[in-house]
C-alpha positions as CSV (number, residue, x, y, z in Angstrom):
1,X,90.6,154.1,199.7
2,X,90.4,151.0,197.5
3,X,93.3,149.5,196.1
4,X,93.4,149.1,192.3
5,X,95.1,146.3,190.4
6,X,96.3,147.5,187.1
7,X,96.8,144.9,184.1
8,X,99.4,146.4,182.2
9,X,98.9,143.4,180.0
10,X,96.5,140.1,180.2
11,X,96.7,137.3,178.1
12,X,94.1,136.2,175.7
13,X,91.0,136.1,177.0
14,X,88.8,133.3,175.8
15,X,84.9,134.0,177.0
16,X,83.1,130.3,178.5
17,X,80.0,129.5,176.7
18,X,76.4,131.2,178.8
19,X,76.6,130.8,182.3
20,X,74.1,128.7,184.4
21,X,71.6,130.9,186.5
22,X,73.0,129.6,189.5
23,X,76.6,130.1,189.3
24,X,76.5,132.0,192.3
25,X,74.5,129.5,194.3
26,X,76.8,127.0,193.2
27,X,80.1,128.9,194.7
28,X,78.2,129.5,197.9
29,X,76.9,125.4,197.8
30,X,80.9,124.1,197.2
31,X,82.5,126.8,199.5
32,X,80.3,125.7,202.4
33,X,81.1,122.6,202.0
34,X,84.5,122.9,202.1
35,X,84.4,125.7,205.3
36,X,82.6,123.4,206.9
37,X,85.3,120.3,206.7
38,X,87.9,122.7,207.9
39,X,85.5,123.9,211.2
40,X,85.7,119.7,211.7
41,X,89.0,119.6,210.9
42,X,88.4,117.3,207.8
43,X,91.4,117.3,205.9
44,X,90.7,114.9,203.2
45,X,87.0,116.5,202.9
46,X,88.7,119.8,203.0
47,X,90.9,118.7,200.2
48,X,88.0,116.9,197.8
49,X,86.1,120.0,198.0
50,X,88.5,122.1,197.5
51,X,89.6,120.2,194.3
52,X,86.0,120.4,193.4
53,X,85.9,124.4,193.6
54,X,89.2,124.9,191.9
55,X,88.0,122.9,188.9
56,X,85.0,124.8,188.9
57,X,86.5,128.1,189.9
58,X,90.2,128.1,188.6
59,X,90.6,131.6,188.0
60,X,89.8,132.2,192.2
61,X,93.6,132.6,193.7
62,X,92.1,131.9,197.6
63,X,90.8,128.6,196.4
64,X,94.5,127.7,195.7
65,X,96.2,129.2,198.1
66,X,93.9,127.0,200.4
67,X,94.3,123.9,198.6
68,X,97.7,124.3,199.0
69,X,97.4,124.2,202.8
70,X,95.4,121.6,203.2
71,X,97.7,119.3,201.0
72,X,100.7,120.6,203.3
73,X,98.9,119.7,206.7
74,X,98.1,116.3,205.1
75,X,101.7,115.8,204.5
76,X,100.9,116.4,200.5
77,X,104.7,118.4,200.3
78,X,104.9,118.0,196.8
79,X,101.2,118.8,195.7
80,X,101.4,121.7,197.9
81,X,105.2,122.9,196.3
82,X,102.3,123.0,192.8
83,X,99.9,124.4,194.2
84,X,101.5,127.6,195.2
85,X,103.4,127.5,192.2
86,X,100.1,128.2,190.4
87,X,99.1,130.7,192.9
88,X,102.6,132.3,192.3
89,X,102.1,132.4,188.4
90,X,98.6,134.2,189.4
91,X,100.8,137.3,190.5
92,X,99.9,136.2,194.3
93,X,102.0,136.6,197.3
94,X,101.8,135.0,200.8
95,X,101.6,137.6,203.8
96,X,104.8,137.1,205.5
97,X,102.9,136.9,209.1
98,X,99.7,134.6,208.4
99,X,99.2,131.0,210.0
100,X,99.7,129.5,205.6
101,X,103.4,131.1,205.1
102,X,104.8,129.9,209.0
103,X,104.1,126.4,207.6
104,X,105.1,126.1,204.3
105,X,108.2,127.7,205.4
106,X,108.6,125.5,208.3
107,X,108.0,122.2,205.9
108,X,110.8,123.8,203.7
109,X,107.9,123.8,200.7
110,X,109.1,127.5,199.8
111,X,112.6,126.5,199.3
112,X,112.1,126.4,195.5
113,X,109.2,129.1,194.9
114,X,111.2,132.3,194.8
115,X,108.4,134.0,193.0
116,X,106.4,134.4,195.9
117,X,109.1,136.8,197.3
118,X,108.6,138.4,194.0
119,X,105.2,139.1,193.7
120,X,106.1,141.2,197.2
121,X,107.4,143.4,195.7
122,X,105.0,146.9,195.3
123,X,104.8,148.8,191.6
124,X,103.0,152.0,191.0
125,X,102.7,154.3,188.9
126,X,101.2,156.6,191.2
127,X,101.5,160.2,192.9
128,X,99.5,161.5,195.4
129,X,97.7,164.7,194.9
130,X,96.4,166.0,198.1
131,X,95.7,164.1,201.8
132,X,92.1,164.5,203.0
133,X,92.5,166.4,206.0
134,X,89.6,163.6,208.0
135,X,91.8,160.8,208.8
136,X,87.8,159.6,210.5
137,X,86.2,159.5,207.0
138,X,86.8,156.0,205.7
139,X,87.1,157.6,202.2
140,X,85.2,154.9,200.1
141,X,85.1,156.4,196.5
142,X,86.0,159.0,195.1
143,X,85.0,161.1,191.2
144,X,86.3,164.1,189.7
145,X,84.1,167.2,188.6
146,X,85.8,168.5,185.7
147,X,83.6,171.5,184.9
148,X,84.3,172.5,189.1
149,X,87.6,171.0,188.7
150,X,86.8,169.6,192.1
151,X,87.1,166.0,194.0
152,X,84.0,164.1,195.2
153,X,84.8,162.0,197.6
154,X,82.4,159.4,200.0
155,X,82.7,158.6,203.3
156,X,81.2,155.6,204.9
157,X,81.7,155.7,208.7
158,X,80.6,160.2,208.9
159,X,77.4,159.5,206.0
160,X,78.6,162.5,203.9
161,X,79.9,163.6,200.3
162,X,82.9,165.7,200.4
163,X,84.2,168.2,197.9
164,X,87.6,168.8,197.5
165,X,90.0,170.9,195.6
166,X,93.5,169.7,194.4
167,X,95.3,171.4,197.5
168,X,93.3,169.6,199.7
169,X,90.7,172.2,200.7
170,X,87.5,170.4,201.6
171,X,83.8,170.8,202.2
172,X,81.0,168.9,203.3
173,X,78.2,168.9,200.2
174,X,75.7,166.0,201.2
175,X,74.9,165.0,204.8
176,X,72.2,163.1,206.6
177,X,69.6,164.6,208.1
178,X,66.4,163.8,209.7
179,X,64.4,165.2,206.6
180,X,66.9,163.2,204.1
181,X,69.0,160.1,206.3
182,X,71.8,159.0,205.0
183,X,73.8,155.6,206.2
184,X,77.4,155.0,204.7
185,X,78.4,157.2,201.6
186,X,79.8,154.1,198.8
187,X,80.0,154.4,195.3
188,X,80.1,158.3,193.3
189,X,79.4,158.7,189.8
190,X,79.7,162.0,187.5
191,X,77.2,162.8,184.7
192,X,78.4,165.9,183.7
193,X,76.2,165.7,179.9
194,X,73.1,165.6,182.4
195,X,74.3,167.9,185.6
196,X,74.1,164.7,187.6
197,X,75.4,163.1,190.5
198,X,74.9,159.6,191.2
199,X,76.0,157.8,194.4
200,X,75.3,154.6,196.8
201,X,74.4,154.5,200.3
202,X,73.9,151.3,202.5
203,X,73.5,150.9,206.3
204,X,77.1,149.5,208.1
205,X,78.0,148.9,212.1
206,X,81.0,151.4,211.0
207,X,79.4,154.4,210.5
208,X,78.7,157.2,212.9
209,X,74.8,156.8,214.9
210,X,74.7,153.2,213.4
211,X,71.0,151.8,214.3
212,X,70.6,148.4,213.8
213,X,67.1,148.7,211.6
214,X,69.3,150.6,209.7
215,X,71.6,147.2,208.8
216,X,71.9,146.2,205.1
217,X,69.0,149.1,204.2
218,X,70.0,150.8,200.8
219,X,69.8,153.1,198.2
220,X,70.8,154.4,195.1
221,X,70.8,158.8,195.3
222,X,70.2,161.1,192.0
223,X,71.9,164.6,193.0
224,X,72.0,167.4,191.5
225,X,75.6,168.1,190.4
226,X,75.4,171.9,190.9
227,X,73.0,172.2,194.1
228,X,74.1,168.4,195.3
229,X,70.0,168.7,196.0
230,X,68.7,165.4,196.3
231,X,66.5,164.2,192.9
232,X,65.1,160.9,193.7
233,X,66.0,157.9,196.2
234,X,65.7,154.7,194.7
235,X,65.2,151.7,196.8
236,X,65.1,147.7,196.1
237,X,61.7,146.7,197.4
238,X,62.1,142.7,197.9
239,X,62.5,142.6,201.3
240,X,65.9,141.2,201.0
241,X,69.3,142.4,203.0
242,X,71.2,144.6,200.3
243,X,74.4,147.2,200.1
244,X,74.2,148.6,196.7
245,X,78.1,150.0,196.1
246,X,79.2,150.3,192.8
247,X,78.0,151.5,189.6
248,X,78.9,153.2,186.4
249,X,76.4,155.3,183.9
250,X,76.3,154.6,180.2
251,X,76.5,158.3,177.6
252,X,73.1,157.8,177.5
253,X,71.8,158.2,180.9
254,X,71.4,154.9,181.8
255,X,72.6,153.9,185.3
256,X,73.9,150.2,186.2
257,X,74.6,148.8,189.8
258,X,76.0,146.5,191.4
259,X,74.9,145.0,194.5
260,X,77.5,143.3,196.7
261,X,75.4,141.7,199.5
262,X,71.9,140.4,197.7
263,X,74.4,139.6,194.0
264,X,72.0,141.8,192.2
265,X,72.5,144.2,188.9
266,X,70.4,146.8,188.5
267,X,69.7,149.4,185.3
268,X,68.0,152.4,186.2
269,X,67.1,153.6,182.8
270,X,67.8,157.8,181.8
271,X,64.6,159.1,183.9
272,X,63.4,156.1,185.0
273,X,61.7,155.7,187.9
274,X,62.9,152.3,189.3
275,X,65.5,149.6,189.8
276,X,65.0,146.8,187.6
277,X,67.1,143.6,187.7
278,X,69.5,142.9,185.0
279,X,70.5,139.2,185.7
280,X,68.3,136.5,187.5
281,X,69.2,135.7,191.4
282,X,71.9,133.5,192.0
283,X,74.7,134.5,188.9
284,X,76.4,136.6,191.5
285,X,77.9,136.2,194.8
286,X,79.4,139.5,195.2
287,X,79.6,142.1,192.3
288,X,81.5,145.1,192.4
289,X,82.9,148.0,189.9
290,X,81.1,147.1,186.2
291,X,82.2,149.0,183.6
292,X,80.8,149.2,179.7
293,X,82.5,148.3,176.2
294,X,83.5,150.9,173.9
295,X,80.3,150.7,171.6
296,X,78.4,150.1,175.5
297,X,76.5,146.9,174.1
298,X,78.3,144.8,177.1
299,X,78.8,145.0,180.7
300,X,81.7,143.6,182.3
301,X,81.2,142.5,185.9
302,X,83.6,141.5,188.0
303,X,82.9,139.6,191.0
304,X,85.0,138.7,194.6
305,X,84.3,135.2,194.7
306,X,83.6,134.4,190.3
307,X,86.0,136.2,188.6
308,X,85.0,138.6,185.4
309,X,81.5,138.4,183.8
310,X,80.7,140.1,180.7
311,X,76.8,140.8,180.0
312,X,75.4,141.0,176.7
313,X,72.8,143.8,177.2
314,X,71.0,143.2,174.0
315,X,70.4,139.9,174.5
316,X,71.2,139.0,178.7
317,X,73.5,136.5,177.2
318,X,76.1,136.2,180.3
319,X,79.4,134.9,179.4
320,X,83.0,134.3,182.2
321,X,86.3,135.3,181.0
322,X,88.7,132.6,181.1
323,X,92.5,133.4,180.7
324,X,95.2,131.1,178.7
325,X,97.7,131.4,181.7
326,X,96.7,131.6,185.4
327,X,95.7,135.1,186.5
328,X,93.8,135.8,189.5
329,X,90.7,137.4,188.9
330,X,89.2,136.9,192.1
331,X,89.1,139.9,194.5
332,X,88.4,142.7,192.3
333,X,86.7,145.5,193.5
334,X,87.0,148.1,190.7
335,X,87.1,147.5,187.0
336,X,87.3,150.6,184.9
């Protein structure tokens, strides 16, 4: 299952003025660059770019934590002592058995950053309701029925939707079949108001029978919630590699997607017949979980590599959050 990062509080957020069409491209253009100078072990390159993608991207915790690394293996102690200091205020913690931690400890640059040990520390408010008796699923996402009272619950290495009850008690509702083929099971959606069910589907090496035609071929699946009988399959027709996986569906009908390969959006509108692109190419790198305002005039979007969009539907306006304090908003993969 994913993990989910709850904000029990976030400071004021203060929205940057309308992004540039080619945010996106611009993360992938500095990121390369700085990959690049670490492959050829370029350590002052490393660093300038680095520099150059934190003041760009300051809200990306990796970015930091990187920077921070370089400045240590350039003998940069103190620079490197800062750096993880920020990346500590971010709520950020430093796996205790990667290649970064074994040298900062070693140069004694954690001496003074107890709030890394900190931030170790798990909190949840949590409890688990049932176990899923496939251990083989690769349970991906997961929505609740409540007219059935029942879990729905995707699996991306078997291709299937599985129903389950709060003991546990599962059965198979959706699978592939020659007359309907399925590739990895991803994102589930519940529209009870319209008897729908929505869900993803994109082709991954990790699921069962993998073909490789069937590589980074996707779909977005209409169901019916009480038969699970399959509506309409809508594909992106561009030619271009895609994994559509997340999504949520406004009150009235109107279905928005995220696509975490290609960085598209897509609407499909109550009955409509198509996916249509919400945001030029190149905004995104790698969106995942959007999720509406109250009055569902904006759509917030976070992305791995950008942080937190917000779109303005009426107008396409697209705007970042920025936060007052450092928080890392990097790495989401749901937003709800």
């Amino acid at each position: 299952m994913k993990s989910i990062i709850g904000f029990a509080f976030i400071v004021w957020l203060a929205q940057t003025g309308s992004a540039p069409a080619g945010r996106g491209t611009l993360w992938r253009q500095e990121s390369k660059i700085a990959v690049a100078a670490a492959d050829a072990s370029d350590n002052r390159q490393r660093i300038d770019a680095l520099l150059k993608l934190y003041s760009d991207f300051p809200e990306n915790s990796r970015v930091i934590r990187n920077l921070a690394w370089a400045e240590q293996r350039a003998g940069n102690s103190e620079d490197a002592a800062h750096c993880l200091k920020t990346y500590a205020g971010m709520g950020m913690t430093l796996p205790l058995a990667g290649p970064i931690y074994a040298a900062m400890a070693s140069s004694g640059v954690l001496a003074n950053l107890p709030e890394l040990d900190k931030n170790r520390s798990p909190i949840t408010s949590g409890r688990k309701i049932f176990e899923l008796p496939d251990s083989d699923l690769i349970a991906e996402n997961i929505a609740f029925d409540a007219q059935s009272r029942r879990y729905l619950v995707t699996s991306a290495r078997e291709k299937k939707i599985v129903s389950c009850d709060d003991m546990g008690k599962c059965k198979d509702v959706v699978v592939s079949s020659p007359a309907a083929e399925l590739d990895g099971m991803l994102a589930i959606h519940v529209d009870a108001k319209r008897n729908l069910l929505w869900a993803t589907t994109a082709g991954m090496t990790m699921q069962l029978g993998f073909r490789p035609e069937r590589k980074s071929k996707s779909a977005l699946l209409k169901f019916d919630l009480r038969t699970f009988r399959l509506l309409k399959r809508y594909e992106p027709d561009d030619g271009k590699e895609h994994a559509l996986g997340d999504m949520t569906v406004a009150s009235n009908g109107d279905a928005y997607v995220a696509d975490g390969l290609s960085g598209d959006i897509y609407i499909v509108k109550n009955e409509g017949e198509k996916l249509e692109p919400l945001v030029p190419a190149g905004v995104f790198v790698s969106p995942q979980t959007p999720t509406l305002n109250k009055t569902e005039t904006a759509l917030y979007v976070p992305d791995y590599d950008e942080g937190i969009a917000v779109i303005e539907l009426a107008t396409g306006k697209i705007k970042w959050l920025k936060t007052t304090s450092p928080i890392a908003l990097d790495a989401i993969d749901g937003l709800y």
